[in-house]
N, C-alpha and C positions, 0 to 999 in steps of 0.2 A: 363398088357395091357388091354383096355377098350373093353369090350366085343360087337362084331358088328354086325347085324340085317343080314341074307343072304337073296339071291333075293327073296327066296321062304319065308322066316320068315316075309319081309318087306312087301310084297305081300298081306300074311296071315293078317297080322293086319289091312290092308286098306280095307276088304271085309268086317267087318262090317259096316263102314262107309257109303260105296257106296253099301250096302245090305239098310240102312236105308236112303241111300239119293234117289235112285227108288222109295223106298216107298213116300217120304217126294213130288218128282216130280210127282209121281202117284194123290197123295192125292191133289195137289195142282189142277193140270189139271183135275181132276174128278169136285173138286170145281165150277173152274170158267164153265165147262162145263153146270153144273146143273143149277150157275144161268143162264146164257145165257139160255137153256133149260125154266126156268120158266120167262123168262122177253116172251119168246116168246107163250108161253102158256097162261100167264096173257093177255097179248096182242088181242089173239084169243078167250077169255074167256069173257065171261056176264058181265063180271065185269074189263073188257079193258077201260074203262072209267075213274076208279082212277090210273090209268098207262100212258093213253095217253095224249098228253099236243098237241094241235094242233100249228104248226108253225105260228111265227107273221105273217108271209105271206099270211097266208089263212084268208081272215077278215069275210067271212060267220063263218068257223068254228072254231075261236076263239070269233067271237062272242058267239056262241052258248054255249062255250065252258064257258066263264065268264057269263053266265047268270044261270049253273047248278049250283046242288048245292055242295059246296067243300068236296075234304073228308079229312077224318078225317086225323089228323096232323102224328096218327102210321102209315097210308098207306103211306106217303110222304116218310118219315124215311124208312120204306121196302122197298118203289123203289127203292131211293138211295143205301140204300143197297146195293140192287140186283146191281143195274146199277155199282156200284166200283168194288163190289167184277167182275163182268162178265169182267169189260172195265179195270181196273185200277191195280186189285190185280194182274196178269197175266203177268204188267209190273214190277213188282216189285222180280222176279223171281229170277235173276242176284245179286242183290244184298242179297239177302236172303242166295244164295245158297254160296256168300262169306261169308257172318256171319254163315254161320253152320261149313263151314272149318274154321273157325278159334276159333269158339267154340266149337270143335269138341271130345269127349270125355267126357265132362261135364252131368252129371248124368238129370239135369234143362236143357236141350237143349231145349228138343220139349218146352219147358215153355217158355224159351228165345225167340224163335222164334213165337210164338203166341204173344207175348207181342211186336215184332217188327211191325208185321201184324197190332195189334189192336191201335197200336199209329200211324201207317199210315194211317186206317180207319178212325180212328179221325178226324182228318189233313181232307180227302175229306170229312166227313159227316157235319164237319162247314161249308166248303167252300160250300157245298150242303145247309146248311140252311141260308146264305147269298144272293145265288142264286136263291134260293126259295122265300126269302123277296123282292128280288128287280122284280123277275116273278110278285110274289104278285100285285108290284106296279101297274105295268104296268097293268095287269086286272082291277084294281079299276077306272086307268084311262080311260082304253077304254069302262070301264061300264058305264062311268061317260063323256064319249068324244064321239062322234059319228063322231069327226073329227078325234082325236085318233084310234079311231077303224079301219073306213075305209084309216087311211094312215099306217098301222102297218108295210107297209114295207119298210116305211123310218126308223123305230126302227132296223128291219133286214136287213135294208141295213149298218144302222150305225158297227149294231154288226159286220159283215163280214166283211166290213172296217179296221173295227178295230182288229179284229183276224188276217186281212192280215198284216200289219204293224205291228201287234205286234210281227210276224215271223222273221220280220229283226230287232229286238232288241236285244240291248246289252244284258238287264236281263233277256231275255230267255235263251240266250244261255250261261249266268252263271253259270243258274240254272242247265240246262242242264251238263255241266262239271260235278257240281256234282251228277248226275247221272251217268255218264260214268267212274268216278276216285270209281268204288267200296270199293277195297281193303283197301284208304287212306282215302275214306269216314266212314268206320267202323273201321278202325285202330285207328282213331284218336277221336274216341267217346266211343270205348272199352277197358277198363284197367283192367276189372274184379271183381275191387272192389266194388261194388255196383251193380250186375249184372243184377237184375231187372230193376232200374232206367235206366239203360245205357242202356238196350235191348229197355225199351219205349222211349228214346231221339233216338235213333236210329232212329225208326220206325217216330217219329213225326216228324225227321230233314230231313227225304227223305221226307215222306208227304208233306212239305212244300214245298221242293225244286222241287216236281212232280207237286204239284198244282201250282208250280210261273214257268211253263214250259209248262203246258197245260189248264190252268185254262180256255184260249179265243178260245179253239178247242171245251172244254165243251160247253161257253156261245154259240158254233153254234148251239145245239143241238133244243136249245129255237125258234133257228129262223127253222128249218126243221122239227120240233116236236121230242119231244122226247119219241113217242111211238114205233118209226119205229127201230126195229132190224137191220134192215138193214143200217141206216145212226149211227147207233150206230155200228157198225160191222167195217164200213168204218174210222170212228172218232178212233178207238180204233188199229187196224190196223196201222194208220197214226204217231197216240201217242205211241204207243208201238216199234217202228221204228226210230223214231225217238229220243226216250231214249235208246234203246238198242243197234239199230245195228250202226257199225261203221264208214255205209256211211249215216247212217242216217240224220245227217247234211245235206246234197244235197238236201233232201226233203225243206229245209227251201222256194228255191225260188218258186218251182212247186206251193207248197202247199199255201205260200201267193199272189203268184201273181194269182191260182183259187180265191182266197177269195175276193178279189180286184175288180176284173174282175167281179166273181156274182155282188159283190156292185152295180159297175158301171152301168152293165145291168140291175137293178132294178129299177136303178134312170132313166134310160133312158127310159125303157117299162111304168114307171108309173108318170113319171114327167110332 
């Protein structure tokens, strides 16, 4: 007869697990804590200026803003950084915490799971340096527009617009599914066999599907500035909500018919 686990033997073996998944939930919320901590310090510090991006809505101070002088391409990359790990990595929790159950005993864990992490950073640090090129544009045009400049809020009304509408899309809410199908989103990407490759297609298949889900909550960020903690607290908050929790969905209309609604009243205060 096949010998069987008792409550207390089944018990006994699950406390390492949940002994290192505290830790693993510890280590994660310490994380995103410190960046949050340092975006907000940066902020307040001498050197708030390579951090802050003034909203297209303010046309004095993005003028002023495109006539400084740029920094350097590594402080871009640290924001961003900063700004995923604070706003982004913290969504990605739920899923994480299924690929530890079900890599669970494997000697490579903590590996696997950094290597899930770092192909999702990926995933947003491209989409960050896309976003970056087309910020770019828009500076060189308003350096170069003084029609540009003083209408920057038709740019940030357009973007609003368009983040609202893109709330009631089909492809958001695709993307979205697979966010919310964890178990069959790692199931069907993990066989074991190649354990490395698979822990990084992991981490870059959710990347993907996080950024084709929020990518137009981020571009708000351009039109409010993205030096303000605060509208980054709010933005992350909203995205994290709506990936994880299960009425999250309901947020869809609140959240683009605000978006809409700004549009509208921009065009209307400045048309």
């Amino acid at each position: 007869m096949p010998a069987t686990l008792s409550r207390g033997e089944a018990a006994g073996s699950l406390r390492p697990f949940a002994a290192q998944h505290a830790v693993f939930v510890a280590l994660l919320a310490l994380l995103a804590i410190a960046c949050w901590a340092a975006l907000w310090l940066w902020s307040t510090s001498p050197y708030a200026r390579y951090l802050e991006h003034p909203g297209w809505l303010d046309a004095a101070g993005f003028a002023e803003f495109c006539r400084s002088v740029a920094a350097p391409a590594g402080v871009h990359v640290l924001a961003w950084l900063l700004m995923i790990a604070a706003m982004m990595l913290p969504t990605t929790y739920p899923l994480l915490a299924m690929f530890r159950r079900i890599t669970a005993g494997r000697a490579d864990g903590a590996l696997l799971t950094v290597l899930v992490v770092a192909g999702f950073v990926a995933v947003w640090l491209a989409f960050g340096v896309v976003a970056d090129a087309a910020d770019a544009a828009v500076q060189t045009l308003a350096a170069r527009s003084d029609w540009v400049l003083v209408h920057g809020w038709a740019i940030g009304a357009a973007v609003l617009a368009g983040a609202g509408l893109f709330q009631f899309s089909g492809l958001k809410y695709r993307c979205l599914e697979q966010c919310h199908a964890r178990f069959g989103f790692v199931a069907s990407r993990w066989h074991g066999a190649h354990p490395k490759v698979e822990a990084m297609r992991i981490g870059i298949d959710h990347g993907t599907f996080c950024v084709g889900c929020c990518w137009a909550l981020m571009l708000v960020m351009f039109v409010v500035g993205t030096g303000s903690v605060g509208w980054m607290l709010a933005l992350a908050a909203a995205m994290a909500a709506e990936k994880n929790l299960p009425w999250g969905r309901r947020l869809r209309t609140p959240i683009g018919l605000a978006l809409i609604g700004s549009a509208c009243a921009l065009v209307a205060i400045n048309a």
